[in-house]
C-alpha positions in Angstrom: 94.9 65.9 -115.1 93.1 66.8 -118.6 93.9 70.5 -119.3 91.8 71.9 -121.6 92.4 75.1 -123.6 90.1 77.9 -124.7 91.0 80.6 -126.8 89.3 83.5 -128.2 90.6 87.2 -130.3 88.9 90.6 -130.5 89.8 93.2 -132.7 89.1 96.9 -131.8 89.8 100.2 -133.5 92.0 101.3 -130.8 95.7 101.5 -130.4 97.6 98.8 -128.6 99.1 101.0 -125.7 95.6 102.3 -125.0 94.0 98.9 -124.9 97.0 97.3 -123.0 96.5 100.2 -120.1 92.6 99.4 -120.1 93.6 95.4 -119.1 96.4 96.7 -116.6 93.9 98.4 -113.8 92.5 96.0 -112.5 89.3 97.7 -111.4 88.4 96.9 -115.3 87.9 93.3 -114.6 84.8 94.3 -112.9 83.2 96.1 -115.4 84.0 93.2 -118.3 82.8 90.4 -116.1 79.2 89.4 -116.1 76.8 90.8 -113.5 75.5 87.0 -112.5 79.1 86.3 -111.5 79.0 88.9 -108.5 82.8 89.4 -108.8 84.8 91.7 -106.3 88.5 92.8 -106.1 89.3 92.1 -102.9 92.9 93.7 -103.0 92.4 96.9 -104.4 95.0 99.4 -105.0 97.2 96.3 -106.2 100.0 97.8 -108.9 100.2 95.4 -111.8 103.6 93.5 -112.4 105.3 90.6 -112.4 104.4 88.9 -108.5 101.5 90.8 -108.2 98.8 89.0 -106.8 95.2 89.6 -106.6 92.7 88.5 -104.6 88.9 88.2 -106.2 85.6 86.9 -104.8 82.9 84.9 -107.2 79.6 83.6 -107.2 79.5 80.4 -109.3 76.1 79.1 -109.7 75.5 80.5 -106.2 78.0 79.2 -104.6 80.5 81.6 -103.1 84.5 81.0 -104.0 87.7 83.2 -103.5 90.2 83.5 -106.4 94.1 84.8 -106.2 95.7 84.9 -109.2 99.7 86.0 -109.7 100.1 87.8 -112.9 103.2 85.5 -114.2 104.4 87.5 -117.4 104.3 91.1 -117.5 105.5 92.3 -121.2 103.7 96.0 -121.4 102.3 96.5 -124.2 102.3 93.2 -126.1 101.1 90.6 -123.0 100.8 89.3 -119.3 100.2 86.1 -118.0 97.4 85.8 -115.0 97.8 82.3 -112.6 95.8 81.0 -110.5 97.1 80.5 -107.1 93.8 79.6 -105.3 90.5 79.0 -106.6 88.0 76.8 -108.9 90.2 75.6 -110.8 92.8 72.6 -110.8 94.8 75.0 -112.9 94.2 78.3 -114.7 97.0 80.0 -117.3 95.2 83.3 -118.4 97.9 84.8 -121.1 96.6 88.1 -122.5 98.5 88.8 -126.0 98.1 92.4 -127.5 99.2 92.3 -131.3 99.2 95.4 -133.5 97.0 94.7 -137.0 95.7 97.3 -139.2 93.5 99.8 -138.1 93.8 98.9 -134.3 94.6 96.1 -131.9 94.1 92.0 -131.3 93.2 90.8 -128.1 94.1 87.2 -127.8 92.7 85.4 -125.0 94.2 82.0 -124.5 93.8 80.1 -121.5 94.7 76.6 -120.5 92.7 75.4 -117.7 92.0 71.8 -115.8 89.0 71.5 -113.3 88.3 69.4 -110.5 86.3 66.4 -111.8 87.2 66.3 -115.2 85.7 66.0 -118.7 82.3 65.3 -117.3 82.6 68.6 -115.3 83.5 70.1 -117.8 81.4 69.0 -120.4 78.4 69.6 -118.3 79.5 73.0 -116.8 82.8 74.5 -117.4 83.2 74.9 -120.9 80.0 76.4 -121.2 80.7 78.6 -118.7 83.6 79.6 -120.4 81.7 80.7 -123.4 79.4 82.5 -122.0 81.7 84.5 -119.5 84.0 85.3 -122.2 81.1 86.3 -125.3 79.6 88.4 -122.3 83.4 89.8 -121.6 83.9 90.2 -125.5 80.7 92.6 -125.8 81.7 94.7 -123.0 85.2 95.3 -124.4 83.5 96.1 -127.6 81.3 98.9 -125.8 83.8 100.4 -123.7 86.7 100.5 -126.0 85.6 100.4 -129.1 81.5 100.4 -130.5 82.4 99.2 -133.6 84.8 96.2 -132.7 84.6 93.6 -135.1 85.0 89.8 -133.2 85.8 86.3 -134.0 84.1 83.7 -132.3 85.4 81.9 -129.3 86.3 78.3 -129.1 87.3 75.9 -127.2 90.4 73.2 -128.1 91.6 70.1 -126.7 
């Protein structure tokens, strides 16, 4: 199985305990994923922790999927760690690192991820995908947290 990893920071002029509580409800997914992906919490009310699963519903290039994920790592405020139990994916390792910098907070997004008919798939579909999910998911955060975030660029290793 080829994993492949993407990884991508974000740095807003916020405090990391604010920012931290913004990724810990979970209704927030919603509003920093992309309208075309038609995402839905299907387990609301879910408390975040360790064990808590969370059950999602997508729309990938129209077709309909179901996602659970199990947040695996739950270190308030400095990280959490988001599996996927069921979905897309062959495998999906979301960790979400917080880091105190000067003047605010680092989000570090850095998945590891393997999909069902390898490099092809994902050279065609996936990875772009990716990019574009989380660029879309980087401006959001900017406007909701912080209108003058500064970013680095995503990119994708391995």
């Amino acid at each position: 199985m080829l994993e492949r990893t993407f990884h991508q920071t974000t740095v807003l002029a916020r405090p990391r305990g604010e920012v931290f509580a913004f990724f810990s409800a979970p209704a927030n997914l919603q509003a920093i994923t992309p309208p075309w992906l038609s995402f839905r919490i299907l387990s609301p009310g879910v408390e975040m922790g360790r064990g808590a699963q969370i059950d999602y519903r997508i729309s990938l290039h129209g077709l309909p999927l179901r996602w659970r994920s199990e947040i695996t790592a739950w270190e308030p405020p400095h990280r959490f760690v988001d599996e996927q139990l069921r979905g897309p994916y062959r495998r999906w390792v979301h960790e979400h690192r917080f880091v105190e910098v000067p003047g605010g907070t680092e989000i570090v997004d850095h998945v590891r991820y393997a999909v069902w008919g390898g490099a092809l798939v994902d050279r065609l579909f996936v990875a772009r995908d990716l990019e574009r999910i989380f660029a879309y998911r980087q401006r959001r955060i900017g406007e909701l947290l912080a209108p003058a975030a500064s970013a680095s660029r995503p990119r994708l290793v391995g």
